[in-house]
Every structure is written in C-alpha cells, then in structure tokens.
C-alpha positions as CSV (number, residue, x, y, z in Angstrom):
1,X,83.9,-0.9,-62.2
2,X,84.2,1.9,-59.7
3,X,83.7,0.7,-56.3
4,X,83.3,2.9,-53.3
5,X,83.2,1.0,-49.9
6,X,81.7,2.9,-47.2
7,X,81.6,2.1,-43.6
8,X,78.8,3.6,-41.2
9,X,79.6,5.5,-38.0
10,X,79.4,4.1,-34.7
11,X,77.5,5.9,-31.7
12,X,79.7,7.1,-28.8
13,X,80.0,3.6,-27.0
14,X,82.4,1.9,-24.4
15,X,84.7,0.5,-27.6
16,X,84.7,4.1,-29.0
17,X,87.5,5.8,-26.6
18,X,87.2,9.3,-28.6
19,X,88.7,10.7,-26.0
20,X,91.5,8.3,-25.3
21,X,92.2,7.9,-28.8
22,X,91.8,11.7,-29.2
23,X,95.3,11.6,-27.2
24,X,96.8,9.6,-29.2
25,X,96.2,11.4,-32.5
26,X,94.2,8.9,-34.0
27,X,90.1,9.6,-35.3
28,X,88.9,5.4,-34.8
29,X,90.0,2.4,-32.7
30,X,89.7,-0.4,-35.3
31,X,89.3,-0.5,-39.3
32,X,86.9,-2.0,-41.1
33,X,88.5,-5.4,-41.5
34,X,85.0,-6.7,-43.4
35,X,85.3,-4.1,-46.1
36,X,88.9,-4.5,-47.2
37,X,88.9,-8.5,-46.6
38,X,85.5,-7.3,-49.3
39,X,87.7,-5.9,-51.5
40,X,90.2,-8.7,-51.6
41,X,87.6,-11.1,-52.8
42,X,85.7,-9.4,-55.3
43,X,87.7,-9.1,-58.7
44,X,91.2,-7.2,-58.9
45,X,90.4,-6.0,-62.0
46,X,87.6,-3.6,-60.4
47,X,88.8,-0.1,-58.5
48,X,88.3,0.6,-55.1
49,X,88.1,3.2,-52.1
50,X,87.6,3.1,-49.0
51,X,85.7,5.5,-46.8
52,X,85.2,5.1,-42.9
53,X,82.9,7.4,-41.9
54,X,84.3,7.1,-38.0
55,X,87.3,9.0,-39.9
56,X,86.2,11.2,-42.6
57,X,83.1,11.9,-44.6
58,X,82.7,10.9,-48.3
59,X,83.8,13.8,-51.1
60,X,81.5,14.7,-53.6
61,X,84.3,13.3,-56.2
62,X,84.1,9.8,-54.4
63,X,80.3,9.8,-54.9
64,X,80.3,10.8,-58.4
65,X,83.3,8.2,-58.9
66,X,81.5,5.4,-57.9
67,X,79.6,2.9,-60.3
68,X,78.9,0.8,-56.9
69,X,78.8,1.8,-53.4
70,X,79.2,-1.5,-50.9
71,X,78.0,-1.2,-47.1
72,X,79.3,-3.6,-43.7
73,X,77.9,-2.7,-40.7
74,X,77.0,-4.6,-36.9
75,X,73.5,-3.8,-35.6
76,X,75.1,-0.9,-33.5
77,X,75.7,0.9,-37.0
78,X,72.2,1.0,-37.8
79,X,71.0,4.4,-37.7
80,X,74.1,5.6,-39.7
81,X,74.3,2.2,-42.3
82,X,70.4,3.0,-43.1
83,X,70.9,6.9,-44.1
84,X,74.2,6.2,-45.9
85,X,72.0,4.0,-48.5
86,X,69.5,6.7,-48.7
87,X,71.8,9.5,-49.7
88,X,73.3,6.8,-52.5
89,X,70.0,5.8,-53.7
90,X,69.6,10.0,-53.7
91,X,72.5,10.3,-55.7
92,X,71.6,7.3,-58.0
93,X,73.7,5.0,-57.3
94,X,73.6,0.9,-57.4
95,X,74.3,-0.2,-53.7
96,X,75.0,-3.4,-52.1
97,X,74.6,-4.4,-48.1
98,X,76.3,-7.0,-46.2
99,X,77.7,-8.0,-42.6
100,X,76.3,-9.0,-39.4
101,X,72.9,-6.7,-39.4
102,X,71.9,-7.3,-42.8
103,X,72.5,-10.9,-42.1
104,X,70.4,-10.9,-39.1
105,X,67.7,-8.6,-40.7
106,X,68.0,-8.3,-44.1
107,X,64.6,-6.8,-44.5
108,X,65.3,-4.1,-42.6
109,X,68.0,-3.0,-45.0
110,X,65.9,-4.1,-48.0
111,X,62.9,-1.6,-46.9
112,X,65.5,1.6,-47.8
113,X,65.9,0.9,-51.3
114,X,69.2,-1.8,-50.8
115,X,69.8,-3.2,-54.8
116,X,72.0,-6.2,-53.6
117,X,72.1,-7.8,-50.6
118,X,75.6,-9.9,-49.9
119,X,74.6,-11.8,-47.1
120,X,76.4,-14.6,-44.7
121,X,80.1,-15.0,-45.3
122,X,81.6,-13.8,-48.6
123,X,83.6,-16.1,-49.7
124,X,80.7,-17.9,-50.8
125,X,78.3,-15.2,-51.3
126,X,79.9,-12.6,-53.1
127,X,81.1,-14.5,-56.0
128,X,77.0,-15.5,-56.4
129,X,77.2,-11.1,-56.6
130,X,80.1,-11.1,-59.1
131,X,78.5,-13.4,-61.5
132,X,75.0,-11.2,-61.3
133,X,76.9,-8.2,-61.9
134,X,78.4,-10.0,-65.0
135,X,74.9,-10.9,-66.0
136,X,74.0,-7.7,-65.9
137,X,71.2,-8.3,-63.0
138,X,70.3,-5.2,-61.4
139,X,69.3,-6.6,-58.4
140,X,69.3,-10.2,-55.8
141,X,70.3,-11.8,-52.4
142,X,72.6,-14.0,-52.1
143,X,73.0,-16.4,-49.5
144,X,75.2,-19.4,-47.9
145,X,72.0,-21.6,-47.4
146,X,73.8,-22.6,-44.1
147,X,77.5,-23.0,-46.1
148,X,80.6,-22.3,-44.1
149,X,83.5,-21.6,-46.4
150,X,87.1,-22.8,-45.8
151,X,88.5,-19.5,-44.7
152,X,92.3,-21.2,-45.6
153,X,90.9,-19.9,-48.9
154,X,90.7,-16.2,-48.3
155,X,92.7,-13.8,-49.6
156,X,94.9,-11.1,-47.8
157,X,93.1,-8.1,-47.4
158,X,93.5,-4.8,-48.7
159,X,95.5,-3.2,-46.4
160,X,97.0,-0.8,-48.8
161,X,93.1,0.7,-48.9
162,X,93.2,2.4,-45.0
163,X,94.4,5.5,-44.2
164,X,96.8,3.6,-41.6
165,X,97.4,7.0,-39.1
166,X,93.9,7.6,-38.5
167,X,93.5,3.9,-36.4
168,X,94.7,3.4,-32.7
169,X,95.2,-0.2,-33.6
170,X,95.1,-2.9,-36.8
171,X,92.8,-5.9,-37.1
172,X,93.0,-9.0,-38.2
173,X,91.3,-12.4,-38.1
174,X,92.7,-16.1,-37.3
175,X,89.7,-17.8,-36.7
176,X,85.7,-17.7,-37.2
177,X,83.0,-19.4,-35.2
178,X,82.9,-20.5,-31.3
179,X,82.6,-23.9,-30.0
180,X,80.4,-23.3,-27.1
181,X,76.5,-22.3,-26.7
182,X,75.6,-19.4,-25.6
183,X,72.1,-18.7,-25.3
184,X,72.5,-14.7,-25.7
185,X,75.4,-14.8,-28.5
186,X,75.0,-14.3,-31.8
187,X,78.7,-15.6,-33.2
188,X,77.5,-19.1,-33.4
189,X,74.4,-18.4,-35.3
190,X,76.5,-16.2,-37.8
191,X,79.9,-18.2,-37.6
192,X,78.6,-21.6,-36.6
193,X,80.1,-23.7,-33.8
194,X,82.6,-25.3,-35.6
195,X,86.1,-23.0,-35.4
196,X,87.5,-22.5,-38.4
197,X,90.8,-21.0,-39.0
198,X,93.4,-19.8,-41.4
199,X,96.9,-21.5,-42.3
200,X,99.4,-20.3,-40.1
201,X,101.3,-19.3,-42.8
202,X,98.4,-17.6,-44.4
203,X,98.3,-15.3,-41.4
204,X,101.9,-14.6,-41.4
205,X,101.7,-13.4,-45.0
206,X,99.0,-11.0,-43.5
207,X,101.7,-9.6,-41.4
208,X,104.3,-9.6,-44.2
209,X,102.1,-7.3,-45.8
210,X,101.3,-4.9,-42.8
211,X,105.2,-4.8,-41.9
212,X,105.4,-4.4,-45.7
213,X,103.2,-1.1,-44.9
214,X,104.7,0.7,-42.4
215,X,102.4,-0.6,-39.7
216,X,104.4,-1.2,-35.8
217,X,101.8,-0.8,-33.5
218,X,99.3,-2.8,-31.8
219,X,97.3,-5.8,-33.8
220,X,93.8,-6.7,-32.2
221,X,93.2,-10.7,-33.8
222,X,89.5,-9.9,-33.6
223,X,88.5,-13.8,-33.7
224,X,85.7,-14.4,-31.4
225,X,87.3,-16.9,-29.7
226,X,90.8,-17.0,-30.3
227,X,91.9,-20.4,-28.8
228,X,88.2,-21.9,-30.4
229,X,90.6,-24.7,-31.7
230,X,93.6,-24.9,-29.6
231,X,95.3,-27.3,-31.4
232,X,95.1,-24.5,-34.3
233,X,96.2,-21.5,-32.9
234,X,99.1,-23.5,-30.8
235,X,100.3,-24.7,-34.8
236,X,100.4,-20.9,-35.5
237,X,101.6,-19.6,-32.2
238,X,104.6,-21.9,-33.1
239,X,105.8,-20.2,-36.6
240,X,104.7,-16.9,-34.9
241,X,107.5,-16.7,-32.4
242,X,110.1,-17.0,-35.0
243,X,108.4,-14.2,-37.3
244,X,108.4,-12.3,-34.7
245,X,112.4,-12.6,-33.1
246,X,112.9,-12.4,-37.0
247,X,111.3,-9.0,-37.3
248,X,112.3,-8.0,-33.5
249,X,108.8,-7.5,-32.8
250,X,107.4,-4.5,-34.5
251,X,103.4,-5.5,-33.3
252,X,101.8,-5.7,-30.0
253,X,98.9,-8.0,-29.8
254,X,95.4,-8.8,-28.1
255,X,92.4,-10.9,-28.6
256,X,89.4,-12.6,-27.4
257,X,89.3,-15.4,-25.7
258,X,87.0,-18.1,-23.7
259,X,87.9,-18.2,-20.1
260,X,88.9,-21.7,-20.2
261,X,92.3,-19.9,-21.6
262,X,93.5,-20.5,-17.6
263,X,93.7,-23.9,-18.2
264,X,96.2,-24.2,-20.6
265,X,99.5,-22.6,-19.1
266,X,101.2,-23.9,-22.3
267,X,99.1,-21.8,-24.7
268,X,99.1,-18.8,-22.7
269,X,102.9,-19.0,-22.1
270,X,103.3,-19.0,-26.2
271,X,101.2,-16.2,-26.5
272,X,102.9,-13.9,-24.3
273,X,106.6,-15.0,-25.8
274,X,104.6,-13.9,-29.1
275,X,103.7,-10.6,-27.7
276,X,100.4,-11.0,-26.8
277,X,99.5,-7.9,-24.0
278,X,95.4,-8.4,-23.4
279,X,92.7,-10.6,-23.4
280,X,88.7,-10.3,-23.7
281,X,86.6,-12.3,-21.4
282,X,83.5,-12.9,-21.9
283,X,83.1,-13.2,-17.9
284,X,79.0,-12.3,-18.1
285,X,78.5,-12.5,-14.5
286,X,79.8,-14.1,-10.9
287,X,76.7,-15.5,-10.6
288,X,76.5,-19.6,-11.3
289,X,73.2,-19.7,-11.4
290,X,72.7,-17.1,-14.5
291,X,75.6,-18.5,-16.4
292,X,74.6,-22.0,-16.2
293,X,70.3,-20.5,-17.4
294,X,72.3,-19.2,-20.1
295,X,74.4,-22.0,-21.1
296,X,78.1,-20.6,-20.6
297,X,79.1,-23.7,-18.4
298,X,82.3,-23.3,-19.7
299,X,82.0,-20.4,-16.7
300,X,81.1,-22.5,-14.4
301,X,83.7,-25.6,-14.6
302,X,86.3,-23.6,-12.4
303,X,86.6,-20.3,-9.9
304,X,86.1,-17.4,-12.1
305,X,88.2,-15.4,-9.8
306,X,91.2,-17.8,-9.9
307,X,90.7,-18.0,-14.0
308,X,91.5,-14.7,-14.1
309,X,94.3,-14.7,-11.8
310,X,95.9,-17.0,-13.6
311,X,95.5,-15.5,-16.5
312,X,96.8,-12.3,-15.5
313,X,99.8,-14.0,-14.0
314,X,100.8,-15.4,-16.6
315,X,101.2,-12.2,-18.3
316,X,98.3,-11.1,-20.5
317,X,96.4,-7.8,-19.2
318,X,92.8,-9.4,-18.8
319,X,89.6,-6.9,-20.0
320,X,86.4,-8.9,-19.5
321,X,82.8,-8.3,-20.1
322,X,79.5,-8.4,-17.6
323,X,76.0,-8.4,-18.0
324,X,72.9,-7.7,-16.0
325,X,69.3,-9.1,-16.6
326,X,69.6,-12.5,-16.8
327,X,66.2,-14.4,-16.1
328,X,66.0,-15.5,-13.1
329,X,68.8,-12.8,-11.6
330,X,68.1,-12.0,-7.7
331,X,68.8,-7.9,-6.8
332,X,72.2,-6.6,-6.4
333,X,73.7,-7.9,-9.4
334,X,75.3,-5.0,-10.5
335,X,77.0,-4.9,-6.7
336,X,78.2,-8.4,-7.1
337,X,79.6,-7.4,-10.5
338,X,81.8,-4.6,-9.0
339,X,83.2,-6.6,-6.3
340,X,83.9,-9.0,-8.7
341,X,85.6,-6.6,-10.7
342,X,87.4,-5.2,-7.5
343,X,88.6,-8.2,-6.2
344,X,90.1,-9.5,-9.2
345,X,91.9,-6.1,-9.8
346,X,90.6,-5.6,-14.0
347,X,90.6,-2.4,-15.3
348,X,88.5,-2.3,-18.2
349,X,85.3,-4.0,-17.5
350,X,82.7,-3.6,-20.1
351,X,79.5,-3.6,-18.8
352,X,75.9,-3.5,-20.2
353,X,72.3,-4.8,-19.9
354,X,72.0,-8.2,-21.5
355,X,70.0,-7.5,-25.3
356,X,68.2,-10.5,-27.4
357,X,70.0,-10.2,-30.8
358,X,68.4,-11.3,-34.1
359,X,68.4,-15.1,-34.3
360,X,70.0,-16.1,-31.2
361,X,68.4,-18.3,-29.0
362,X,67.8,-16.0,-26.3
363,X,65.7,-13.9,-29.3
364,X,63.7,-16.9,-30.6
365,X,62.6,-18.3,-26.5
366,X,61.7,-14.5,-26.0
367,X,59.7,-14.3,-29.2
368,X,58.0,-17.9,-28.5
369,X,57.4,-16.5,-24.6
370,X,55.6,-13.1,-25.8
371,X,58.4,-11.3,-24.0
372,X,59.8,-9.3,-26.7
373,X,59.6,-5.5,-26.1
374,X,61.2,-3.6,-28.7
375,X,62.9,-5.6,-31.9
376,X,63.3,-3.1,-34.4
377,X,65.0,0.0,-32.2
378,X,69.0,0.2,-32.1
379,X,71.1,-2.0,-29.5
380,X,73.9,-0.8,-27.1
381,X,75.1,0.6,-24.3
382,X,73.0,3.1,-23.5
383,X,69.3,1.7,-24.6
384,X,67.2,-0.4,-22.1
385,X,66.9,-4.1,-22.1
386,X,64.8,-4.8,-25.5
387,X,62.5,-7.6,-23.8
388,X,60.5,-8.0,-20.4
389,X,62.9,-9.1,-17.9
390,X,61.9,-11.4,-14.9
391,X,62.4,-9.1,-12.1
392,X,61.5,-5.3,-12.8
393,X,62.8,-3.5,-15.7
394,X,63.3,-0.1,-13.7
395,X,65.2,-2.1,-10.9
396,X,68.2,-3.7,-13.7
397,X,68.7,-0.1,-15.1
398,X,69.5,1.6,-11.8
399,X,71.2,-1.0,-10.6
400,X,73.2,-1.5,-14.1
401,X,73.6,2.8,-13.9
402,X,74.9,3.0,-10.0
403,X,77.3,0.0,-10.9
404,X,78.7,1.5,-14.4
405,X,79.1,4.5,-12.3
406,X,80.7,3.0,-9.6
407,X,83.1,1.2,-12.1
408,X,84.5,3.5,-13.8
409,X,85.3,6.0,-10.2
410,X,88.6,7.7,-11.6
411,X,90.2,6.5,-8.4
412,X,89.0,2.6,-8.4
413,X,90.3,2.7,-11.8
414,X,93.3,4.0,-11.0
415,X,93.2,1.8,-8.3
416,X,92.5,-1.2,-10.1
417,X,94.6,-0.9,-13.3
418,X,97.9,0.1,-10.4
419,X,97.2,-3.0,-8.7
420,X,96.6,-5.3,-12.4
421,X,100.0,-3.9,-13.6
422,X,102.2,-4.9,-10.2
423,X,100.9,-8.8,-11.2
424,X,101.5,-8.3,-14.4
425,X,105.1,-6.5,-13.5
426,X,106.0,-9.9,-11.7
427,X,104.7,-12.3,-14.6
428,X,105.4,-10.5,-18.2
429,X,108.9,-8.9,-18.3
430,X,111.0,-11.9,-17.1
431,X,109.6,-14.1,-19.9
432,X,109.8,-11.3,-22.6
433,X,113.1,-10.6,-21.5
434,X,114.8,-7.6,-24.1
435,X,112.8,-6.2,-26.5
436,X,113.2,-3.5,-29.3
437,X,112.2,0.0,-27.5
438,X,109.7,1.9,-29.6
439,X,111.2,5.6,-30.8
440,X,109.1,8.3,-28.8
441,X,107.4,11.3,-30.5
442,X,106.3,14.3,-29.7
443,X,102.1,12.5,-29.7
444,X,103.1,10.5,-27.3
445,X,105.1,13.1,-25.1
446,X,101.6,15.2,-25.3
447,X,99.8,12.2,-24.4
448,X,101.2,11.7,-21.4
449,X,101.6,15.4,-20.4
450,X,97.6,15.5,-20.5
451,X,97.3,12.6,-18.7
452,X,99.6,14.1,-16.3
453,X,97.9,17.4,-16.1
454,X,94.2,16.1,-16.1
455,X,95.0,13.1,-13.3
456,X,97.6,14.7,-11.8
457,X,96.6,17.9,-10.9
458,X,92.9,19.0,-12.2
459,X,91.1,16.1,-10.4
460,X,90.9,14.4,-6.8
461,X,93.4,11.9,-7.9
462,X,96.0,13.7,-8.2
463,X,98.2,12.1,-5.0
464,X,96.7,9.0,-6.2
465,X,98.1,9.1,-9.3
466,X,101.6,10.2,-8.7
467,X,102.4,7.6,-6.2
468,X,101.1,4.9,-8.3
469,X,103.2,6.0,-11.1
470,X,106.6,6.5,-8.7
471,X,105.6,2.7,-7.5
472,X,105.1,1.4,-11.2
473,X,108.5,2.8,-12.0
474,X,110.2,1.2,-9.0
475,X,108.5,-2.0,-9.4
476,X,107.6,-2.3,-12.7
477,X,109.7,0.2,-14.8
478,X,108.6,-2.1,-18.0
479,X,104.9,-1.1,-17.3
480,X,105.2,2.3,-16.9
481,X,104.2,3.2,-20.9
482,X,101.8,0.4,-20.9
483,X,99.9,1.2,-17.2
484,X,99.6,5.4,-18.5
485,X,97.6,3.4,-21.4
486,X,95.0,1.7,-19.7
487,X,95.0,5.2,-17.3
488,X,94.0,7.0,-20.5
489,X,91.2,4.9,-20.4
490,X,89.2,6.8,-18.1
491,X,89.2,9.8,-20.1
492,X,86.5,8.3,-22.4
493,X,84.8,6.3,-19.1
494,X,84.2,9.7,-17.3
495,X,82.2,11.2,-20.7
496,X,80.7,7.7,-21.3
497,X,79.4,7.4,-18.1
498,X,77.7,10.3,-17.9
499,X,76.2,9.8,-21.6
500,X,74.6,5.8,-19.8
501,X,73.4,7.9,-16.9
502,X,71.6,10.4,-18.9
503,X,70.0,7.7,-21.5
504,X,69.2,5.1,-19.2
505,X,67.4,7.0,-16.5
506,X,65.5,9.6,-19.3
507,X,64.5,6.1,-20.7
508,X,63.4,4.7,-17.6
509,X,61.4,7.8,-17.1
510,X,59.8,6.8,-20.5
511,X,59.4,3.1,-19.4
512,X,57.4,4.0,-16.1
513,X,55.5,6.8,-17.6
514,X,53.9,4.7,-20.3
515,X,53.5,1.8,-17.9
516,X,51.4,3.9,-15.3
517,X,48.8,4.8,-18.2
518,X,48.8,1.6,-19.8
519,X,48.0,0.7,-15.9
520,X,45.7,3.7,-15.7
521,X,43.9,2.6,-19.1
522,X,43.7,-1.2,-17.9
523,X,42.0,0.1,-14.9
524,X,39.2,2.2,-16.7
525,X,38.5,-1.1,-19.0
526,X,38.1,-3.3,-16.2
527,X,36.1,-0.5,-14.1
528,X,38.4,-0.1,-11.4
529,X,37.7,3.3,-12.5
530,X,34.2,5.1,-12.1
C-alpha cells in the first residue's frame, strides 16, 4: 500500500511568521506532528510520503504513486484541506480524513467526496481503518465512542518522513488533554480533562531518534497544557536533565502552559536547567469578571501580572494569548489588554476576537441562545466574531484592530521584548551556567544583517534599536542571539497587521451594510415605511 500523507496549507496568520522564518531559511514553523505520529501507527509494512503543502506542492509522481492519500488538518486549514480531497477524488484516488476539524465536523469533510473518515484519537481509531482496509471496505467512520487511549502506548513517530531544513522548529508531544474548563476551548472536548501523558522514557527515545537525525535546534512540546499533571512532567523533567548534560544540550525548548505554572518555583526551576526558553499563556484577558463568565478561574486565583513576573524571572521568555468579546465585556477592552501587555513587558502577545468552536461549550450555550452568526465560514485571525456578541459587533472589531495595531508598534515591541530580556538576563544565565555554543553560518550572519539593516537604519527605530542592542550586550551578552530572535518577530507583525486591518474593517463594512437593510427591510414590514 502506497500511502501519500498530505498536509493542507495554513492562511497567513499570527503563528505563520513567513517573514521571520523567511530569514531564517526555513518555508514552515512547525511539522505536521499528527501525520507522522499517523504513519507510525498504521502498519510498517505499508510505504509512505509525506507532503506539507506549507513547504512544497505534491508531484505529479507522488499523486500517481499513491494507492491512499491521508489528510490532518485544524479548522484553520479548511479551505485548503477541502480542495486537496477534491483534486484526489479528481485524480481517483481512495482518501481518508482525520484530526481536529473532521472531528468537530465530520460532515463537512464527508460532503466533498471523503471515503474514510479516521476520527478522534488514532490509536484507537485507525486500527478500526486498518482492519476495513484488510476487509477490503471501501468506505466507514470510525470513532472512539468517547475512548481515550493510553498514549504510553504510542509509537515514535516518523521523523525520518520530514524534510527536516524546511521547519524553524520540531514538535513533539508529552501530554494530551487539560484539567481545567474552559467554556471557549475546544482541547477538553477533543482530549478530555483528564491529562494523559507519555513514559518519560518513551519521550526520551523520541529525542534519541531526532538527535539520531541530525536535528539541534529548537523543540516546541506542543502539549496543551504542559504541566496538566505536574506530578508527570516533574517524573520526566527528572531523567531529562541528565539526557540532556549527556548530550550537552543540542535542543532548545518551549511549551504551553496554564498560568498556575508561577506557583510552582520547583517545576519551573527544572524546566529551565532542562533548557526550556518560552512559555504559552493562555492569559485571555485582565479582566476578572470575563475570566471568571468563562470559567478560567485558574486566572483568577492570583495577580495575573505577578504570575507572569514570576514566571519570567525565573527564566522562561513568557508569550501569552488575549481575547476580546467576552459576554458581558464593558468598552476598552482591547486598551486594557495593551497596558496589560505593557506593563508586564511580553513581547509576543497573540491577540484575536474570541470564536465559538465546534462542540465547546461556548458553541452549544450560543446555539441553545439563537446567537450563532456564522458556523460554517473559516476561523482566525482575521474573520469577525462568528456569533452575536453582547455589546456591539462593530465596537469589539475596532477596538480589537486599534489594539493589534497598537501592539505590535515596531518601537513598543522593541521596547517590550528589550525590557523582557534584561529580566530574563538576571534570572536564566546564572542557573544555566556554561553551555555548548551553537557553530554560526552564513543564514544566520544574513539574518541578522537584515535585521540590522531593516530596524537599524530603514525605519524610525533605528536609535532605538542600536542602543538596545549595545545595552543587551553589556547586560545580558547571553541574550544577545536570543533578544535579535524575538526582534525578528516584527517582521511578520508589521505585514500581519496590516493583512487584520484590511479584513476586519472591509468585513465590518459588510456587517453594517447588511445590518442597515435588514433594518431598512424590518422597517418597510412593520410600516415604519410609507
């Protein structure tokens, strides 16, 4: 069986960095962890390859190779996951669908002529596909019924299948599900609320095989919630260290990571003695009252601004994520988000108006409140809130527009990521002590020229820029490669923000043109109009 897994493109969004990554010399951020962990599970005796279409586009060999073509994609990779089973069904082949969006709506993916679909986690479902396949079915679903699988039981996956210069960084995964509730997330309804995790062993051979590879850089554990099961991940932290002094530290790595992380200097001490650079928060918003409507108390237990102080202290670079439209949400959110974001010095803030994904709760209270506006159009960054909010619509996209905008100012990002690095000078180097000094090339020598050149001397920041980096190398000379990183950064910001500006406001437009006539056609009903 000839196998040809194929992974949809993403839209430009805030977790694309084309133009940051374009620097480095690299085509995506992240592989396609789903597909090769796939490819791992389903029977050795089958041949396989890999195609990520946010790399290259698919040969009209590899089409004529493949007996099978098998599709992963999240609900941002719609559009592209949708047309990509078209043009196999086109060229006749047999195609099977999983991950996140088929999960959520597998009809959707079932309308376009899907033959299998794979759904829930695989290492329950897809041996249900194996054994069709052996039947000789040409079709079928296959589903968990609500199952969680023992991931200690998954394989190692097929690292060997990526294309390994084309990725800015590697992925791979500790843990699955979330312990907390979240009305607006959709990793408990997919993963459950129960963390489960790998052995720590199992994860080290994981690493055994990408040191095996030729892989040194940066390792993203994409777990949802990293420290979902402290006890866990402190178990694995524990033989990580060793690995690691063993190996003299050929990865880099960052996570995700509930805020409750400041509580536990312990575990956030380990991590950083392991290496660990940066941390997700899922921060949402300073505004009690919204987190507590939308059940993230874990946000509310402590000082959001001293969480992430501590956290930063201790040594991890802190990225965090905010939201605006929350019911109930008074005006100036977006304001309060930027101060926020100012006044706890963290550069990469990802920012975007709150969605209802499939199956969440947030999605079924809409649906049961008649508030739903639009459930079958993509979600991200740059589309308007997808149901009726509680204070205007129009009011929530400028103010979400003004505050990206404001955010992502080349000089209060320079400003901010300057001031996160001097904290993170003082905390991180005098507990990592020596480490091995990556070899410099000549990608990295043109990185930094550009960065030089653009921020330097083409824009406004140029004095800015300069005098942070003399200070960063008198202060912090371990930063220095590190802080030019994150100042990359706003390469891809200053396109991307002007790519939200344009689609929110045209939409908007939209939005307040259709509601004057629907207003217009009320009023002619009712005889307002004569």
């Amino acid at each position: 069986m000839n196998v040809l897994l194929l992974y949809p493109l993403f839209p430009k969004s805030f977790w694309s960095f084309e133009k940051t990554i374009e620097l480095l010399g690299r085509k995506a951020m992240l592989p396609p962890l789903g597909l090769i962990t796939v490819a791992a599970i389903l029977p050795q005796t089958w041949d396989f390859k890999l195609v990520d279409r946010n790399v290259r586009e698919v040969t009209s060999a590899e089409w004529e190779w493949a007996d099978l073509v098998i599709l992963s994609a999240m609900i941002v990779q719609k559009e592209d996951l949708l047309e990509q089973i078209r043009e196999a069904k086109r060229r006749g082949k047999r195609v099977a669908v999983g991950g996140p969006y088929p999960t959520a709506l597998p009809h959707e993916v079932s309308e376009v002529g899907t033959d299998y679909l794979i759904l829930d986690e695989g290492e329950i479902t897809l041996p249900m596909f194996v054994e069709a396949i052996e039947r000789g079915e040409t079709s079928g679903t296959f589903r968990a019924n609500g199952e969680r699988p023992d991931v200690t039981i998954t394989p190692v996956p097929r690292f060997d299948l990526l294309e390994f210069d084309a990725y800015a960084e590697m992925s791979v995964q500790f843990s699955r599900g979330c312990p907390f509730q979240c009305e607006f997330c959709d990793i408990i309804v997919l993963y459950g609320r129960k963390p489960r995790t790998k052995a720590p062993e199992q994860l080290l051979k994981e690493l055994d095989r990408l040191y095996e590879l030729g892989w040194r850089r940066s390792i993203f554990m994409v777990d949802d919630n990293f420290i979902g099961n402290k006890r866990n991940v402190k178990l694995f932290l524990k033989q990580l260290l060793p690995w690691m002094v063993e190996h003299q530290y050929p990865f880099s790595f960052a996570t995700e990571a509930s805020i409750d992380l400041a509580q536990d200097q312990e575990l956030m001490d380990s991590m950083v003695e392991c290496n660990f650079g940066a941390v997700f928060l899922g921060i949402e918003t300073p505004d009690e009252a919204s987190l507590t409507l939308t059940q993230k108390h874990q946000n509310t237990r402590d000082s959001l601004s001293d969480a992430v102080h501590a956290i930063t202290r201790s040594g991890l670079r802190v990225m965090a994520g905010f939201i605006i439209g929350f019911d109930g949400e008074k005006a100036g959110a977006g304001d309060r988000i930027v101060q926020f974001v100012e006044q706890t010095s963290i550069p990469t803030a990802v920012f975007s108006m709150l969605q209802a994904l499939p199956d969440t709760a947030l999605w079924h209270r809409l649906e049961k409140e008649g508030r739903m506006r639009n459930q079958s159009g993509n979600i991200n960054q740059t589309t308007l809130m997808n149901f009726v909010p509680t204070r205007p619509l129009e009011e929530i996209a400028r103010e979400y527009v003004r505050a990206f905008c404001e955010l992502y100012d080349p000089a209060k990002f320079l400003d901010r990521a300057y001031r996160h690095y001097l904290i993170l000078g003082e905390a991180t180097y005098p507990k990592k002590g020596k480490r091995p000094q990556k070899a410099v090339n000549w990608v990295m020598i043109r990185a930094f020229l550009t960065i030089c050149w653009r921020q330097g001397v083409v824009r406004k920041t140029r004095w800015q820029f300069w005098r942070n980096l003399w200070n960063m190398g008198r202060y912090n000379p371990g930063g220095v490669a590190p802080y030019l990183a994150v100042c990359a950064q706003i390469e891809h910001f200053l396109e991307y923000r002007a790519i939200v500006t344009r689609e929110i406001e045209s939409q908007v437009a939209e939005f307040l043109a259709q509601k004057a006539q629907t207003e217009v056609k009320t009023e002619v009903k009712t005889g307002a109009i004569v």
